[in-house]
C-alpha positions as CSV (number, residue, x, y, z in Angstrom):
1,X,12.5,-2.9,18.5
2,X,11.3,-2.3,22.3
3,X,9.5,0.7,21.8
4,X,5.6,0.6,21.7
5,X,5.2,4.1,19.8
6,X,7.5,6.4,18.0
7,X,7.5,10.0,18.6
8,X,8.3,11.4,15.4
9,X,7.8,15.5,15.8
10,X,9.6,17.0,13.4
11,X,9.5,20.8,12.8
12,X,10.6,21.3,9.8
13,X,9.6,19.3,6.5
14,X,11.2,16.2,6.1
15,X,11.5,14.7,2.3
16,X,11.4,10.8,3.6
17,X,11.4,9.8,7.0
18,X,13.2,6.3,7.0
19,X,12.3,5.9,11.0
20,X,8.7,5.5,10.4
21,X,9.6,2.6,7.7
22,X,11.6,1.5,10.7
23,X,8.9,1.3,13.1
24,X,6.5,-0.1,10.7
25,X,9.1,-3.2,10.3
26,X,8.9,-3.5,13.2
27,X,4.7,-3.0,13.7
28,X,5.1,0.0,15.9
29,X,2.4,2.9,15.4
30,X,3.9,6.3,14.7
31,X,2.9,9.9,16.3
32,X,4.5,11.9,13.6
33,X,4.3,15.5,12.4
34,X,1.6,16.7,9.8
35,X,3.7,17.9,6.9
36,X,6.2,16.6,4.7
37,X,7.5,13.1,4.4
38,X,6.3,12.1,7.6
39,X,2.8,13.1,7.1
40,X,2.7,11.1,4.0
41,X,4.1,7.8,5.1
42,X,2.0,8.0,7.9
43,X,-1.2,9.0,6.4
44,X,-0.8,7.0,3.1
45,X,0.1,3.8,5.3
46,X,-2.4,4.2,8.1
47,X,0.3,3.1,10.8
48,X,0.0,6.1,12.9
49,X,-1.1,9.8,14.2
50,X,-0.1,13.1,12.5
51,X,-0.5,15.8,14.7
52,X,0.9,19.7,14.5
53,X,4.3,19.2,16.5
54,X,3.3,20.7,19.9
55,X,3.6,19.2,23.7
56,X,-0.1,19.5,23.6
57,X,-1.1,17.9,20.2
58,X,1.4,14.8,21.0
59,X,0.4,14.3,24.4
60,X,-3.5,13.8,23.5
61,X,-2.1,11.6,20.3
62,X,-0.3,9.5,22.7
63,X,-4.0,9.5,25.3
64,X,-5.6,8.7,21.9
65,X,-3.5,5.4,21.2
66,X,-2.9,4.4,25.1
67,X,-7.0,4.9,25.6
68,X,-7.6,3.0,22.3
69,X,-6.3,-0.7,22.3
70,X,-8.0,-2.0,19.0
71,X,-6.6,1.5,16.9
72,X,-2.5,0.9,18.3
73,X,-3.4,-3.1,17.1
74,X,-4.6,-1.7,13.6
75,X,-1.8,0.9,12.9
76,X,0.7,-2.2,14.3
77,X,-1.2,-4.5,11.6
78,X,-1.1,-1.8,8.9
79,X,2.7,-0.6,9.3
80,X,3.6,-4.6,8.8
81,X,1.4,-5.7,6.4
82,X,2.5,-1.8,4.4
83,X,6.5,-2.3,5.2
84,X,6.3,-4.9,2.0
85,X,5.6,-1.6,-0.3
86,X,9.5,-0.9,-0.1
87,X,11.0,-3.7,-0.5
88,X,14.5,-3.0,-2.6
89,X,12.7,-5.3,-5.1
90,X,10.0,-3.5,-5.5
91,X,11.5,-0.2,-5.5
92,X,13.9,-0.8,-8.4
93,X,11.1,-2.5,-10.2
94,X,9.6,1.0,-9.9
95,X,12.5,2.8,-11.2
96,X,13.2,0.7,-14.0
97,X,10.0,1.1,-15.0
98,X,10.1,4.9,-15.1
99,X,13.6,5.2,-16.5
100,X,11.9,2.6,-19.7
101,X,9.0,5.1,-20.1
102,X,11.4,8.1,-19.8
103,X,13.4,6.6,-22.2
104,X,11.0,5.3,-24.7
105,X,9.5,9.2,-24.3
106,X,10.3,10.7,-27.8
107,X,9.4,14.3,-26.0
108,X,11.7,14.1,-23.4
109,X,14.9,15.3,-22.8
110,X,17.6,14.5,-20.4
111,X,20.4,17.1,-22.7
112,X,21.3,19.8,-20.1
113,X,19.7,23.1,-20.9
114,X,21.9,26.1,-21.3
């Protein structure tokens, strides 16, 4: 909740990182790695940098944001206004919605394959 920027350098590929949904709750703009997971909720929300973990790359990332008030006040914005996206709500709105179409799928089969 204190933090003004999360350092999220991951090296190896993460499927879903749940800290940057934490720091957008909380409107805090994310210096994450460029692949996997991260990359994507980071990207795909705008609420932060992606950078190739590496001192260098996350130092001039964090230069980038500390030089550039009006960018740290939109990736703040964005990772609030984005947080709504995954809501439980929403979520299981989501999934019910893909187990109906699974299920009304003539084609598909959920019998295990031997």
């Amino acid at each position: 909740e204190k933090s003004s920027i999360l350092l999220s350098p991951s090296v190896w590929y993460e499927p879903f990182g749940i800290v940057v949904l934490e720091a957008m709750a909380f409107g805090t703009p994310v210096i994450g790695s460029n692949f996997g997971g991260l990359n994507e909720l980071i990207s795909e929300n705008k609420v932060g940098l992606t950078v190739f973990p590496s001192s260098e790359n996350i130092v001039d990332a964090l230069i980038k944001l500390k030089d550039n008030p009006s960018l740290y006040k939109k990736f703040s914005k964005n990772g609030i206004e984005n947080i709504k996206r995954y809501e439980p709500k929403k979520i299981f709105k989501h999934y019910i919605s893909l187990f109906t179409r699974l299920a009304s799928d003539k084609d598909f089969n959920l019998s295990p394959q031997y």
